[in-house]
Residue, then its C-alpha position, 0 to 999 in steps of 0.5 A: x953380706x954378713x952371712x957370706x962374710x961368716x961362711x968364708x971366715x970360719x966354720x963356727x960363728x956368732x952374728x945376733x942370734x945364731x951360729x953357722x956350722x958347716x955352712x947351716x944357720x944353727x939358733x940356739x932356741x929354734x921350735x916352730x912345731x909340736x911334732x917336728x923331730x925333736x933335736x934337744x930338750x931341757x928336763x930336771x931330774x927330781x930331787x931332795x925337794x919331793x923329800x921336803x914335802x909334808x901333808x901340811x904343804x902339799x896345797x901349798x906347794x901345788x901337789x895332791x900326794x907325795x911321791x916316792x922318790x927313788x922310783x920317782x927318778x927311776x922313771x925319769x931316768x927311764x923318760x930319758x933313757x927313750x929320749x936319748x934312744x931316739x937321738x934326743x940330746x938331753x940337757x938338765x936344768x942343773x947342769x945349765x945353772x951351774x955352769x952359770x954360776x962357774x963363770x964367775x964369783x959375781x955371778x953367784x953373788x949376784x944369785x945368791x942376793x937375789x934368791x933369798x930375796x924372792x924366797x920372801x926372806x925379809x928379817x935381816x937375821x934371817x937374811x943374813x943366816x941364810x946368806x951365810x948357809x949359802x955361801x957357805x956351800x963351796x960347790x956350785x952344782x950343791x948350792x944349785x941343788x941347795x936352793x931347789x931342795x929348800x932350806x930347813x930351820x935347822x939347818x942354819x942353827x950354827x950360823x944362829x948360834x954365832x949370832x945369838x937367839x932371838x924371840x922368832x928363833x926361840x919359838x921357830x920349830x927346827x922343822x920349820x922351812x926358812x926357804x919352801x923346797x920347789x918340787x915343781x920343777x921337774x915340770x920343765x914345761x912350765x916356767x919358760x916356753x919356746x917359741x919360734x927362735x926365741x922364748x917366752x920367760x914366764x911369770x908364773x901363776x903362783x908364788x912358790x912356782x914363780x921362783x923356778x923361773x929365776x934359772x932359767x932368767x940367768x941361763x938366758x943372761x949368762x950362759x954362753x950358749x944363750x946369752x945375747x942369741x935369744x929374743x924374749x917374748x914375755x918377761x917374768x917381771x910382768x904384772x901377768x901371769x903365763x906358763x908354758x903348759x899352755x904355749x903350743x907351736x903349731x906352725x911356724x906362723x900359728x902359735x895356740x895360747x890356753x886362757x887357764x887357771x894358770x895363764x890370763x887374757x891380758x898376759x896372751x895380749x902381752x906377748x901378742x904384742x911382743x911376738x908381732x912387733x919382732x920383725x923376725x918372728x914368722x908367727x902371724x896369728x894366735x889362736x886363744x883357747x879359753x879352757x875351763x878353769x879348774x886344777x884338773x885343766x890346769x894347762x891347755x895341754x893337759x886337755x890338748x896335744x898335737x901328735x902327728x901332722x893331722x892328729x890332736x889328742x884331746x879331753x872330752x870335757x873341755x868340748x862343751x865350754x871351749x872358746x876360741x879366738x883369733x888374735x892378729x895385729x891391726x898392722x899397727x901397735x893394736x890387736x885383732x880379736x875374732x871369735x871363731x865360731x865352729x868346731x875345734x876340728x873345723x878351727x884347726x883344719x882352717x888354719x892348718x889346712x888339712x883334714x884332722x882327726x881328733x882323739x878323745x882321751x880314753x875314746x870318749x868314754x866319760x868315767x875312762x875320760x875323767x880317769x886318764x885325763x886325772x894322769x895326763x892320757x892327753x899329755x903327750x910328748x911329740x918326738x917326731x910325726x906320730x912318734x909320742x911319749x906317754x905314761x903307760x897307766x893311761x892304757x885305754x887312751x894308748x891303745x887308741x893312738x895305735x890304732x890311729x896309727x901313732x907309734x907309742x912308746x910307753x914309761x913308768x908313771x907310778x910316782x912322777x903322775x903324782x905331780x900333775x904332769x906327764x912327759x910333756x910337762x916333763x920336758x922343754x923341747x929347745x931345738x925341733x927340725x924344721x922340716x917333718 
């Protein structure tokens, strides 16, 4: 009735969780597939933070070098160049929060609080110091900027000389970070996943990267687009760590979950629970994919990617230690764990119900298999049923997906592989079509 009453009333409205426009039910979250038309997508473009890191913090802040970034942003540009060539609409990370933050002057007062306290400031100097920098910065969109960039000590220096000088300031270099850059974030994969019409806001496996997720908590609070449509699934508040490198939709009944260094057992069982009691929510079953656990197999799709209706790409490597297990609710409030013992290809032919094929990373040769795997030859980007986006250094694995068919369509990854991370990291699909 609700939804008669919707169409005759006007051509746009909201009831719950999504809109009606020409008489077709519109969620604002809506991916129900890897490989299905890909409609919008969320992407950051990389900043000032990739100049904020230093050899003393790449550990620290999760990198193995430092890229260079005016080609870096020359490839991102380019990544987003055969998006929008594609008819993807693309959406930036810092165009969202910003627009947040114009809605009101709580909003960002509110956000300002609330970052300073996780960036672990806890001296009420420096807290303090830092509060005023930030309010200090008249344009929204620059202090978004501001707080992905990082804060250096020496840049709060006239604040600190209206104050006066402590023992900390005395002995502080003006080099030093009061607030560590985030140069993660242009891996928009990782700190939320869509799933069905709803998310999963994660918490993420280390410190410096759990602070990304802070953007995307408010764009789900706040912004007009998403506030109040969209069901969550995982919290960032959890005691257990997940990301988003590790969520796949493989139907709109079967999402697969990674068991990795950067996502654990007991937070696939949260959202297990949380995706089985949402009564709206098609997904019936969770298939767990316990990959080995080191910085090469960070997340599951670093070894795994789907890239047509009937063909996965995959890591040679994980063949050897991979696991998988059926998770299902008990029709109650409990879980169903079953181990599956068969071949990764016999798995997902069973629950797919189709014949796969399986394309090893670099056809399966193992020193070309390491190579390309190391720059993310099985991290591909699905835009539509045999239509992927890959780096084009992995060039063994690319001629290989052509010959299978796939249409590839190749980017420039000299300084964005540096990262860790190829074009699915690189993007969080919002809307795909629901029909292939």
């Amino acid at each position: 009735y609700e939804l008669a009453q919707c169409l005759v009333g006007s051509e746009m409205c909201i009831r719950d969780r999504y809109r009606i426009i020409g008489g077709k039910i519109m969620y604002p979250i809506n991916v129900k597939s890897e490989i299905n038309p890909l409609k919008k997508v969320l992407v950051h473009r990389p900043g000032k933070e990739l100049l904020n890191l230093t050899p003393d913090s790449l550990e620290r802040l999760l990198f193995d070098d430092i890229p260079y970034l005016p080609v870096a942003q020359e490839e991102h540009d380019e990544f987003v160049r055969i998006l929008k060539d594609n008819g993807v609409e693309v959406v930036y990370l810092e165009d969202l929060m910003t627009e947040v933050l114009d809605l009101d002057p709580s909003i960002r007062e509110r956000f300002i609080t609330q970052f300073i306290y996780e960036a672990g400031i806890r001296t009420p100097k420096y807290r303090g110091l830092v509060y005023d920098y930030l309010t200090s910065i008249e344009s929204n969109r620059l202090l978004v900027l501001k707080t992905m960039e990082g804060i250096i000590n020496n840049e709060v220096i006239k604040a600190k000389a209206k104050k006066g000088k402590s023992l900390v300031d005395s002995i502080k270099e003006d080099t030093a970070f009061v607030v560590d850059p985030m140069p993660n974030l242009y891996f928009t994969r990782d700190p939320f996943a869509s799933i069905g019409n709803g998310v999963s806001l994660n918490r993420m496996y280390s410190v410096t990267r759990n602070r990304e997720t802070i953007y995307a908590e408010y764009i789900f609070e706040y912004h007009p687009d998403y506030k109040g449509q969209v069901d969550k699934y995982f919290d960032r508040y959890s005691a257990y760590n997940i990301e988003g490198g590790d969520i796949l939709n493989l139907n709109e009944h079967i999402l697969a979950v990674g068991i990795s260094q950067r996502t654990s057992a007991d937070a696939i069982e949260e959202l297990a629970h949380k995706i089985f009691a949402d009564k709206d929510a098609k997904i019936d079953t969770i298939l767990a994919f316990d990959i080995p656990v080191c910085r090469a197999f960070m997340h599951l799709d670093t070894v795994f990617t789907q890239i047509d209706k009937d063909k996965f790409t995959y890591h040679p490597g994980i063949m050897g230690t991979l696991k998988v297990f059926e998770i299902t609710s008990d029709g109650e409030e409990g879980l169903n764990v079953k181990e599956k013992n068969a071949s990764l290809e016999r798995i997902l032919e069973e629950y797919l119900g189709k014949k796969i094929t399986l394309i090893p990373c670099a056809g399966g040769d193992p020193i070309g298999a390491e190579r390309e795997q190391w720059n993310d030859g099985s991290n591909t980007l699905c835009i539509a049923p045999g239509v992927v986006i890959v780096y084009d250094r992995n060039n063994v694995t690319n001629e290989l997906l052509r010959a299978n068919g796939i249409k590839v369509l190749e980017m420039h990854s000299a300084e964005l592989s540096r990262g860790r991370g190829g074009p699915r990291c690189m993007s969080m699909p919002l809307v795909r079509s629901d029909k292939a």
